[in-house]
Structure formats: structure tokens, C-alpha cells
C-alpha positions in Angstrom: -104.7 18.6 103.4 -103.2 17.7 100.4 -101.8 14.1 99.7 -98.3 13.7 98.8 -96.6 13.3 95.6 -94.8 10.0 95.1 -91.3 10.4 93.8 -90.5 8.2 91.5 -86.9 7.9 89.4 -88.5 7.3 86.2 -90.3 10.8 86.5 -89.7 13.1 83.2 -86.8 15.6 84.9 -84.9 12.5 85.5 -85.0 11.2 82.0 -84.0 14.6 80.8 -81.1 14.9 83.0 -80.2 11.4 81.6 -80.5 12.3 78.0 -78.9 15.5 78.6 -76.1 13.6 79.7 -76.1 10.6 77.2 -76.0 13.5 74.8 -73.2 15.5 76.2 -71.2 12.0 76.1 -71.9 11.3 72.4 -70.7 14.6 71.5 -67.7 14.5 73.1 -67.3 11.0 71.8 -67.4 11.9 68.0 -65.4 15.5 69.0 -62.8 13.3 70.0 -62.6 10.1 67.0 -62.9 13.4 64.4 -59.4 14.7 65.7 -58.1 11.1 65.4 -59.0 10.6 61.8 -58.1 14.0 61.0 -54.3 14.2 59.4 -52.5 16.9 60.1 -51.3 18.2 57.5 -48.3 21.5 57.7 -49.7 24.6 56.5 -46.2 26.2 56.0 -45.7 26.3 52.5 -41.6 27.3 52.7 -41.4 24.6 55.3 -42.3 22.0 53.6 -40.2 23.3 50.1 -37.0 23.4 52.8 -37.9 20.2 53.5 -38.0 18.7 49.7 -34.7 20.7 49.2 -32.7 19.1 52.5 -34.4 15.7 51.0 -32.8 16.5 47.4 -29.6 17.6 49.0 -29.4 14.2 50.7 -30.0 12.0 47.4 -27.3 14.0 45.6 -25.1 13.6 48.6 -25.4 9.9 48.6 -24.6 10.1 45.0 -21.4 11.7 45.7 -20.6 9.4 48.2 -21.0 6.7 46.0 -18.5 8.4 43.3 -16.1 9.4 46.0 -15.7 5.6 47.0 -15.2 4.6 43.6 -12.7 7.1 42.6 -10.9 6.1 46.0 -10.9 2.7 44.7 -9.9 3.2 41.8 -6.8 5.8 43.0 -6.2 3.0 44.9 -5.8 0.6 42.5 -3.1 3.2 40.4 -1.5 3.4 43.6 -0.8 -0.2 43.5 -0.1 -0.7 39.9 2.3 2.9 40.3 4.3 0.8 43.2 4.8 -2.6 41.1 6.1 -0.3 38.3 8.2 1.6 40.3 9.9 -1.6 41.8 10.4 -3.1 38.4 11.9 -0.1 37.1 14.2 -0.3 40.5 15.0 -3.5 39.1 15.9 -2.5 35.8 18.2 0.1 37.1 19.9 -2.6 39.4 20.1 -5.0 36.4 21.9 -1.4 34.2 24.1 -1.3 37.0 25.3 -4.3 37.1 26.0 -4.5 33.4 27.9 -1.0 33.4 30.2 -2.6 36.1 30.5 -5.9 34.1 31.8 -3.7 31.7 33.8 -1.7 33.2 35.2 -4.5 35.0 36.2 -6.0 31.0 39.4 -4.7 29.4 39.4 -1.8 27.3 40.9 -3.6 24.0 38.2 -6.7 24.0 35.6 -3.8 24.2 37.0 -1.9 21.5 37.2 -4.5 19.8 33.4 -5.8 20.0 32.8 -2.1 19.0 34.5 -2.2 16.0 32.6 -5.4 15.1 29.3 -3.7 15.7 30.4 -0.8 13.5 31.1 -2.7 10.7 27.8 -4.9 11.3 26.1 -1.5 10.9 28.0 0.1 7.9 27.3 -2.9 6.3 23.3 -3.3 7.2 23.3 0.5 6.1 24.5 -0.4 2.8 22.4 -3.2 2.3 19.3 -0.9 2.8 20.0 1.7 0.6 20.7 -1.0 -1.9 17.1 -2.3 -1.5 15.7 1.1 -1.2 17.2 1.9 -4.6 15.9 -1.2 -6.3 12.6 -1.1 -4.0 11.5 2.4 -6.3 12.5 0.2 -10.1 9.5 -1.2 -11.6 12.3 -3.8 -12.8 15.5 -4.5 -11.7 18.3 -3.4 -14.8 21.8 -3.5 -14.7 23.8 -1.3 -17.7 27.7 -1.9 -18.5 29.8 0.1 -17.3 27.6 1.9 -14.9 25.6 4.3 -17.4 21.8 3.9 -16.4 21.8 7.4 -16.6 19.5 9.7 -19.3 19.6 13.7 -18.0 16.2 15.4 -19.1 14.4 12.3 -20.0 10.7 12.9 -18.7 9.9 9.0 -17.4 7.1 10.3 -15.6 3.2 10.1 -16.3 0.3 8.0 -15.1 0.1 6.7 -18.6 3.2 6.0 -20.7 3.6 4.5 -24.5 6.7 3.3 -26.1 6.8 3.3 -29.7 9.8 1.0 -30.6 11.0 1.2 -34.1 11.8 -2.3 -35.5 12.2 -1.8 -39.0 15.3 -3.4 -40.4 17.1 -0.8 -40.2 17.5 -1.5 -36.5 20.0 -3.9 -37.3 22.9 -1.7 -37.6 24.2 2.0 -38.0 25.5 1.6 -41.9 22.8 0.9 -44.8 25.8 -1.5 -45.7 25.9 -4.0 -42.7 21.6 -3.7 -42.7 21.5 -5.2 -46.4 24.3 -8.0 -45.0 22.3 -8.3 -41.9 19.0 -8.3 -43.2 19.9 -11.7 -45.1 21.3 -13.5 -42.4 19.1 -16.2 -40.3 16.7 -14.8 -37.9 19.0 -15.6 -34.3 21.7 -13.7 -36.0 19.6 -11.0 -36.4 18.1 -10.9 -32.8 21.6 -10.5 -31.9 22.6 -7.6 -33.8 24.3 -4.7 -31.5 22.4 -1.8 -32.5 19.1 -3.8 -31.7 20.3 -5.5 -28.7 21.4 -2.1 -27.7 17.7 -0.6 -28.0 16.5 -3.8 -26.0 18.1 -2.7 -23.0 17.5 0.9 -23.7 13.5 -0.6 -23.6 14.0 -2.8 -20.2 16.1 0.6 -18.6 13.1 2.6 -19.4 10.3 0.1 -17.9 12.2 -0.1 -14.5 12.6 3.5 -14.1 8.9 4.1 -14.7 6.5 4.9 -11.4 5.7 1.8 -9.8 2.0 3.6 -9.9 2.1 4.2 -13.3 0.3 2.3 -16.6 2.5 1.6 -19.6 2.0 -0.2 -23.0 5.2 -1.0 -26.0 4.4 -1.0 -29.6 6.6 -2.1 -31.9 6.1 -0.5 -35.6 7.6 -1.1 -39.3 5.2 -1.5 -41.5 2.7 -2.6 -39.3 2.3 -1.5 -35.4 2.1 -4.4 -33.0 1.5 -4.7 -29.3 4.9 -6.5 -27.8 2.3 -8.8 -26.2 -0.3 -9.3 -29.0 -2.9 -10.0 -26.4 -2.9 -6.4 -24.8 -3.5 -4.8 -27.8 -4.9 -1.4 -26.6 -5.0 -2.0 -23.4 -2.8 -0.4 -20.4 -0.3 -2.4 -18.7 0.3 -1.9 -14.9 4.1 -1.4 -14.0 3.9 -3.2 -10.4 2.0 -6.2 -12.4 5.3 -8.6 -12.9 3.4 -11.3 -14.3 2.7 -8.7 -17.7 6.0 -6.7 -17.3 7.7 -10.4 -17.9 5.1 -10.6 -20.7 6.1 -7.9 -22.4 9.7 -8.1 -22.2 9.3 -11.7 -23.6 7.7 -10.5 -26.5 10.2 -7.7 -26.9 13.2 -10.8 -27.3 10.9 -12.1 -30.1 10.7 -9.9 -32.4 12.7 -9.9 -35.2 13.5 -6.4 -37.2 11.9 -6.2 -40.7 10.6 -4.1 -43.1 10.5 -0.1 -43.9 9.7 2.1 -41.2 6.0 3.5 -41.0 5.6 6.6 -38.4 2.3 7.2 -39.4 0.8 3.9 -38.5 2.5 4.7 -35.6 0.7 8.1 -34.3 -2.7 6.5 -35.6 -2.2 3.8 -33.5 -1.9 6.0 -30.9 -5.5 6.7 -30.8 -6.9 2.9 -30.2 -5.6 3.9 -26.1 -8.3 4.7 -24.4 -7.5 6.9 -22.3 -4.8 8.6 -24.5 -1.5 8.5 -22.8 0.5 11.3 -21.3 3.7 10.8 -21.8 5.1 8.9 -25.3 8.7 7.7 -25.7 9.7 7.1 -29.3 13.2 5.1 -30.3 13.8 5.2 -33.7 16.8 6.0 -35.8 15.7 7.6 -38.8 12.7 9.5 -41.0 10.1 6.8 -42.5 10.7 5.0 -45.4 6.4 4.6 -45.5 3.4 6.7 -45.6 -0.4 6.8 -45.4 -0.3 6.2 -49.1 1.4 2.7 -50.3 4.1 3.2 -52.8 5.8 1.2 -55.7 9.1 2.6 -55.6 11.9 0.8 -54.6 14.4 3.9 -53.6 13.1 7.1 -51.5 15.3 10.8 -51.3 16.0 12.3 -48.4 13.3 15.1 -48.8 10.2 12.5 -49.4 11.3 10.7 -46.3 10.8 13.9 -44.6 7.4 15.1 -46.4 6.1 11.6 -44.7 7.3 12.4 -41.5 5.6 16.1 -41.6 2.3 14.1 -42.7 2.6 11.2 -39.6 3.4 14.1 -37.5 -0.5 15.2 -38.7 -2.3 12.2 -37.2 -0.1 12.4 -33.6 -2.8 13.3 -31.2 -2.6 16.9 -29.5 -0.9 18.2 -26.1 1.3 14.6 -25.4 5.0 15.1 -24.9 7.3 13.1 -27.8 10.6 12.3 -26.1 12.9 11.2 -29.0 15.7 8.8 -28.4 17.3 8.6 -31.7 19.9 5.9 -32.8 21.6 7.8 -35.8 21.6 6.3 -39.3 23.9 6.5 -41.6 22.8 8.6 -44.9 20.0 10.1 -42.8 21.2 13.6 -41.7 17.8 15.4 -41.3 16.7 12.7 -38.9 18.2 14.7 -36.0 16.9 18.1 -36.5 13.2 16.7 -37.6 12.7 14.9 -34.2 14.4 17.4 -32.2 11.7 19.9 -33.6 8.6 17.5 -32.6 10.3 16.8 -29.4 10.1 21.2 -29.0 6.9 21.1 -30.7 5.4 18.5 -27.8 6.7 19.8 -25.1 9.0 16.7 -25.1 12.9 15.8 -25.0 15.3 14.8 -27.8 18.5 12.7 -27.0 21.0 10.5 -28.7 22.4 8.7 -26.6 26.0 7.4 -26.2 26.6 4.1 -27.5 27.6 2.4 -24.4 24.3 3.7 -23.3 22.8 1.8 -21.2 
């Protein structure tokens, strides 16, 4: 008879039932903390691109919300600033209102009257300007006698503009009489002289009808050629300067006519402007007495005065306009026709003026 078997619970099925089981829970254990640690991530590509887009879509709508406020804000504000006009304009109207009844409620002659006032106010004011526009375009302001400021044809214009004033002495007067009486007489007596008072103003008339934008120099010429104001010697004035405008015509009162007449020294000196001018204005009253070459003679003929005026015409520079204004002389008769050919020659004018001129 066999013996029995002892059971014990530590026998080896037991343990492997247990480890089985152990084993079975350890698995499940890390099946199950994997899942948890495990993101899940979506797999649907398009979703997740509709999803950026909606996101997108709401940034930019917050944007335009933001703008929408602000332009209501804003409209707002107009709104306001619309209504306070409005109101003041209401009030203006009101205030228009009452003034039209005011004066409607005022008798018709008193209001005439005031209107007549007012027109004469104006015709006046209007005449006032044009006064001051007139003066406002003179370099200078120059009043003639009897109204003649007036020179038809006479080119004034130019950037650059030269005078040539001839003060020989016989400037003094129109008859070679009265300039050997004159020329004898003390030097105030001179200065006052009516043919060379006469080309004073004729000087001062030209300078304030010059452009205000425009340069200008005076030389005065006998035997020698001089600058009106010695200090500007070959130099170019500026017409809106007043401070060398008042020069100048100072030291056109000074000088004193002298001497023979020199029209070559005259073109030469033409050439010491740099730049040349454009535009020359010569006053003179006869043919030169004086050439390049001196001379011992006391008496000249008619046709060597105008051999020396075909050799100064020579050293006048090329393509500037000569405008001649030419005081006749007595005993000179080919004065006339000799400038009035290099006034055509130059492109240039040739006038003798009247003698209440200007």
C-alpha cells in the first residue's frame, strides 16, 4: 500500500500558477501606462489644414473687428463734429436773417445813401491801386512835364543795359553860339543849362522804366569815358538796388559838360563789361569832334567828323542793338542820317525826341 503524498501549497504547480498570474498582471500593467503616455496624435492630414485655416480665419477676423471699431469711432466722432457745424451754421443763418430784416426794417434813402459812400470808398481804393501797381513795375519813380513819359519803339528791355551819355560841351545848348557863351560861364550855370538838364531827365526816365530784374551801368564820354559813379567802373548795377540807383543819379547831377566829343573811346569802353551788354542806349547830339588818333587842329569839316564816326563805329562790339536818341545840333546835318544807319545796322532804334520830352 502506498503512502500518501503530502500536499503542500508551496509545491512547484502552485508557484507556476502564481507566476503565471504575476506575469499576466505586469503585462497588463505596462499595456495599459503605454496607452497613457502615448499622445494621440490626428492622422487626417486635411483635417488638421481645415483646422489651421478656421484658426487663420479667426485671427484675421479679430483683426477686422478691431478696424471695424475704430472706424465706428471714428464715424462717430465726424458725426459729432458734422452736428456742432451744422448748428453753428444754423446760427449763422439766424444771425443773416436777422441782419436782412434790420435792413429791411431801415429806410430806403439812409441805405442808398451808405451805398453810395461805399462806392466811392471803392472807386477810390481802385484808383489808389492801379496807381501803386503802375509805380510798383518803375525801377524809379519819374514824373515828366506835361505828361510826356512816353518814347514809341524805344527797346528798354534786356538783362543787361548801358547808357552811353554824351557830355561833351556841346550838351549845353542847340546853337554852337550859345555853347561858346555857355561854355565860359561858371560851372552851376552850366549844370543848369536846358539842353542838359533836358538829357538828365531823359537819363532818370530811362532808369525807371528799365526791368526791375534787369542790370544797368551809365557812362558818360567826351574826351574821356567815365563811370557816373567812378567806383563801379566796369561793373553792372542792379536796377532794384536803390542804394546804387541813388548813386548813380548823384553822380549824373555832378557832372559838368566839357570838352570834344569822343565816340570811339566810347565803343572801346564798351568791351571793359564783362559780360557784354545786350541792349545799349546812346544820347548824343552830334558826330565826334575826336578820334583814335589825337589831333592839333583847332576846326574839323563836316566830312572828317563823319570819317571818325565810321572808324568808332569799327571798335563797337558785334550783334548789340544801338538805340540813338539824338538831340540835334546846330551845323551838324549828317548827324541824323549817320545814327539812324547804325541804329538799322544794330538792330536798334533811332529817335529825336520832342523837346518837351520828357
Amino acid at each position: 500500500m502506498r503512502n500518501k503524498r503530502k500536499f503542500s501549497t508551496f509545491s512547484l504547480s502552485f508557484l507556476d500558477i502564481m507566476s503565471c498570474g504575476f506575469g499576466a498582471v505586469i503585462l497588463v500593467f505596462l499595456i495599459i501606462r503605454h496607452d497613457v503616455d502615448t499622445q494621440t496624435e490626428p492622422t487626417d492630414t486635411k483635417l488638421a489644414a481645415e483646422v489651421s485655416l478656421l484658426n487663420q480665419e479667426v485671427v484675421d477676423g479679430e483683426k477686422d473687428l478691431v478696424e471695424i471699431k475704430n472706424a465706428l469711432s471714428l464715424l462717430n466722432q465726424q458725426f459729432v463734429e458734422t452736428n456742432g457745424l451744422a448748428r453753428q451754421t444754423n446760427d449763422d443763418v439766424r444771425a443773416i436773417d436777422d441782419m436782412i430784416t434790420k435792413l429791411e426794417q431801415e429806410s430806403d434813402e439812409q441805405q442808398i445813401l451808405q451805398l453810395e459812400q461805399q462806392l466811392k470808398k471803392l472807386v477810390l481804393s481802385k484808383k489808389s491801386l492801379e496807381q501803386e501797381i503802375k509805380e510798383g513795375n518803375d525801377a524809379r519813380r519819374f514824373s515828366g512835364q506835361g505828361e510826356r513819359q512816353y518814347l514809341t519803339g524805344l527797346k528798354l528791355g534786356g538783362a543787361r543795359i548801358l547808357i552811353l551819355l554824351d557830355t561833351s560841351a556841346s550838351m549845353l545848348d542847340s546853337s554852337i553860339v550859345n555853347v561858346i557863351r555857355r561854355r565860359n560861364m561858371p560851372t552851376e550855370i552850366k549844370k543848369q543849362a536846358p539842353k542838359w538838364q533836358r538829357a538828365i531827365r531823359a537819363v532818370e526816365w530811362l532808369i525807371a522804366k528799365f526791368p526791375l530784374e534787369s542790370q544797368f551801368q551809365l557812362y558818360s564820354f567826351d574826351t574821356d569815358v567815365v563811370a557816373a559813379a567812378p567806383q563801379t567802373a566796369n561793373q553792372w548795377l542792379n536796377i532794384s538796388d536803390q542804394s546804387q540807383l541813388n548813386r548813380v543819379i548823384q553822380g549824373l547831377y555832378n557832372i559838368v559838360p566839357t570838352g570834344g566829343t569822343n565816340l570811339d573811346n566810347a565803343f572801346r569802353s564798351i568791351s571793359s563789361l564783362d559780360p557784354l551788354p545786350d541792349n545799349i542806349i546812346l544820347i548824343t547830339d552830334s558826330l565826334p569832334t575826336l578820334g583814335a588818333q589825337p589831333t592839333s587842329a583847332n576846326t574839323i569839316t563836316g566830312k572828317e567828323r563823319e570819317k571818325l564816326f565810321e572808324q568808332a563805329v569799327t571798335s563797337l562790339p558785334q550783334g548789340i542793338p544801338v538805340n540813338v536818341l539824338l538831340w540835334p545840333m546846330e551845323g551838324d546835318p549828317i548827324a541824323a542820317s549817320a545814327f539812324w544807319r547804325l541804329a538799322q545796322y544794330t538792330s536798334g532804334s533811332f529817335m529825336s525826341p520832342s523837346l518837351d520830352w520828357p
